[in-house]
C-alpha positions as CSV (number, residue, x, y, z in Angstrom):
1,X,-15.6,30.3,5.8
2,X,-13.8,33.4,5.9
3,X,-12.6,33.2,2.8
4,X,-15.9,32.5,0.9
5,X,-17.4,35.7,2.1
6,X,-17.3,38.8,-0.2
7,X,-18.7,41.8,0.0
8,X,-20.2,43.1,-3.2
9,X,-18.6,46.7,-4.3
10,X,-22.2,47.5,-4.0
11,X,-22.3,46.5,-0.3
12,X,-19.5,48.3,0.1
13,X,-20.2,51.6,-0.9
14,X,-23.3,51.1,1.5
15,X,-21.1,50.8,4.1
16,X,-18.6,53.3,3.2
17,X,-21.5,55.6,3.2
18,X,-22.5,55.0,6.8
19,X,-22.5,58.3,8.9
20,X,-23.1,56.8,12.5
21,X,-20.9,55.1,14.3
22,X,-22.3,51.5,15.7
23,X,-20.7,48.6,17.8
24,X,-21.7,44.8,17.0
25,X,-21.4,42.9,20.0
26,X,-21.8,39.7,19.2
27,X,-22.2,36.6,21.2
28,X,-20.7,33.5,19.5
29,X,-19.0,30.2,20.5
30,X,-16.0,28.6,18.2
31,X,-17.3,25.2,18.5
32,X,-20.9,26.2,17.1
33,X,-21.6,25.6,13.4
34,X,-23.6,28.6,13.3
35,X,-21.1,30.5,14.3
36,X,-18.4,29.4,11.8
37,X,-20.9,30.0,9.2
38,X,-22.1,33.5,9.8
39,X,-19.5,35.4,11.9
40,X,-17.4,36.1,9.1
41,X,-20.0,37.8,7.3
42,X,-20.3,40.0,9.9
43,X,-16.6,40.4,10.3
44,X,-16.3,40.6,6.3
45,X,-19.2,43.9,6.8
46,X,-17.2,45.2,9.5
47,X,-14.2,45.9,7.4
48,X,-15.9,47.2,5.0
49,X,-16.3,49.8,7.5
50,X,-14.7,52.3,9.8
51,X,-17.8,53.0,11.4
52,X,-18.1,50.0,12.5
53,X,-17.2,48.4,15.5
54,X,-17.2,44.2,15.8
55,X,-16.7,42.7,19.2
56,X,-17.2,38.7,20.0
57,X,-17.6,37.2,23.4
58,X,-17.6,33.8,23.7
59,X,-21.1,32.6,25.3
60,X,-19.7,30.2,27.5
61,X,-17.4,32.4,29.4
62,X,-20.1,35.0,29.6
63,X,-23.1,33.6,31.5
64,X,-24.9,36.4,32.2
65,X,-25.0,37.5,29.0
66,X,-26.1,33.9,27.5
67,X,-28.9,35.0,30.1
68,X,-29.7,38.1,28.5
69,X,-29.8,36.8,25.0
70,X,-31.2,34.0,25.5
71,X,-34.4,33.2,23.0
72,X,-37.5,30.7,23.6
73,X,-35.5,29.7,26.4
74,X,-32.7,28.8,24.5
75,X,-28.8,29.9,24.5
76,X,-29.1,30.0,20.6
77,X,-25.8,32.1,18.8
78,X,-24.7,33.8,17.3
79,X,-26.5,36.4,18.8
80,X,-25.8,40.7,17.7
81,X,-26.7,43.0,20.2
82,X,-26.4,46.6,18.0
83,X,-25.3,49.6,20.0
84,X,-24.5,53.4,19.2
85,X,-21.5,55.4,19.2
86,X,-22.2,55.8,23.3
87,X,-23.0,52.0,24.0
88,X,-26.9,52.6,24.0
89,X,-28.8,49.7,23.1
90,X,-30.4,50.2,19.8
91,X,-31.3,46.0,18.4
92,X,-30.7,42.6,19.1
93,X,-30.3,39.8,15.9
94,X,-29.7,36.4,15.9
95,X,-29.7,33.6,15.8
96,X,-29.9,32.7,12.4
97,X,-31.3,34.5,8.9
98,X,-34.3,33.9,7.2
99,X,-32.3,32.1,4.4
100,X,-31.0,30.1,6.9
101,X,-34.2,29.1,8.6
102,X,-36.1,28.3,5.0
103,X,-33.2,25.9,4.4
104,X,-33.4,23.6,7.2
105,X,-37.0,24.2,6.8
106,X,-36.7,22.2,3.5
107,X,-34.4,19.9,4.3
108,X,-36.2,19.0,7.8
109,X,-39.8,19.0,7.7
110,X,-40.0,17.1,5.2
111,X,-39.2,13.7,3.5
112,X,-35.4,14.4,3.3
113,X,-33.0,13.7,5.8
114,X,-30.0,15.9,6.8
115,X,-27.1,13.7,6.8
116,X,-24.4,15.9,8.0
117,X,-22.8,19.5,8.4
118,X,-22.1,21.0,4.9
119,X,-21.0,24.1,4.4
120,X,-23.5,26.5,2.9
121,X,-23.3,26.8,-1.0
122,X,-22.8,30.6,-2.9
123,X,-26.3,31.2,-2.7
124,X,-26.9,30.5,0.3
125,X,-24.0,32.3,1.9
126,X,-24.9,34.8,-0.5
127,X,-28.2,35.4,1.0
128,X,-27.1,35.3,4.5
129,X,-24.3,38.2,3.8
130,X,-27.2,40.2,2.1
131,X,-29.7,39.6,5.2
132,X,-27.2,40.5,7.9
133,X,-26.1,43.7,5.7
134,X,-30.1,44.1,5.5
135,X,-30.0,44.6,9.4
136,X,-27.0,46.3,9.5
137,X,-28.2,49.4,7.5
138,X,-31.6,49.0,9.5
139,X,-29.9,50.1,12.3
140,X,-27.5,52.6,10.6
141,X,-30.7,54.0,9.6
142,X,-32.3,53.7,12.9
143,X,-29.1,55.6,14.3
144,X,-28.9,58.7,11.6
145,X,-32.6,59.0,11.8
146,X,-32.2,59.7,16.1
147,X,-33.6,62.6,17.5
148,X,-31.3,62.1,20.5
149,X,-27.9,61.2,17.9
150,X,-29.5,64.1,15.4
151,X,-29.1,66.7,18.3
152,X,-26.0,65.5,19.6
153,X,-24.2,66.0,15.9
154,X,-26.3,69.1,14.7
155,X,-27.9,67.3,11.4
């Protein structure tokens, strides 16, 4: 999956404009389809840049985090908790996209029936890349617009 993830020059230059630094912690599993699907969109954002920081734990061997995170009373991943330059919480997002959701929305609750894992196509991916960026920059936002970060840097 890796591989099929780009990063627009567009998308780029958003990130490369990014001012505050942020830390992605997210909470993943390698066995988890999910996972393999979307993680390297995130990791494909975080190169794109230096002020950002990606970190994965694996939910299994962190229990009371899979606690933490847990939504509707379910360990779902991956799950992004978002934190600022001095490890404050600023968001949680996860498990899945909107994009993601609609999909096995169509293909479930109706008369079709999913007959296996298959990868997403362009669009879709595409989508998904766009709608994590989309969160991303809400909370690159929600970090240069800080009273609290605005004082500590003098802008």
């Amino acid at each position: 999956m890796y591989e099929a993830v780009t990063v627009s020059p567009e998308q780029q230059a958003l990130l490369q404009s990014f001012q505050r630094d942020m830390k992605l912690l997210v909470l993943a599993g390698t066995w988890c389809g999910d996972c393999v699907n979307q993680c390297p969109v995130l990791q494909r954002i975080a190169e794109s840049s230096p002020r950002i920081e990606l970190r994965f734990l694996d939910r299994d061997e962190h229990p009371d985090v899979r606690e933490e995170l847990a939504i509707n009373r379910g360990y779902r991943i991956p799950m992004v908790v978002f934190l600022s330059e001095d490890f404050v919480e600023v968001a949680r997002y996860g498990e899945r996209t909107l994009s993601i959701y609609r999909q096995m929305a169509a293909e479930r609750l109706g008369p079709a029936c999913p007959v296996g894992v298959i990868p997403p196509g362009p669009d879709l991916l595409r989508n998904v890349t766009q709608e994590w960026l989309n969160e991303v920059e809400r909370v690159q936002l929600l970090l240069r617009l800080s009273p609290r970060l605005r004082q500590l840097h003098g802008d």
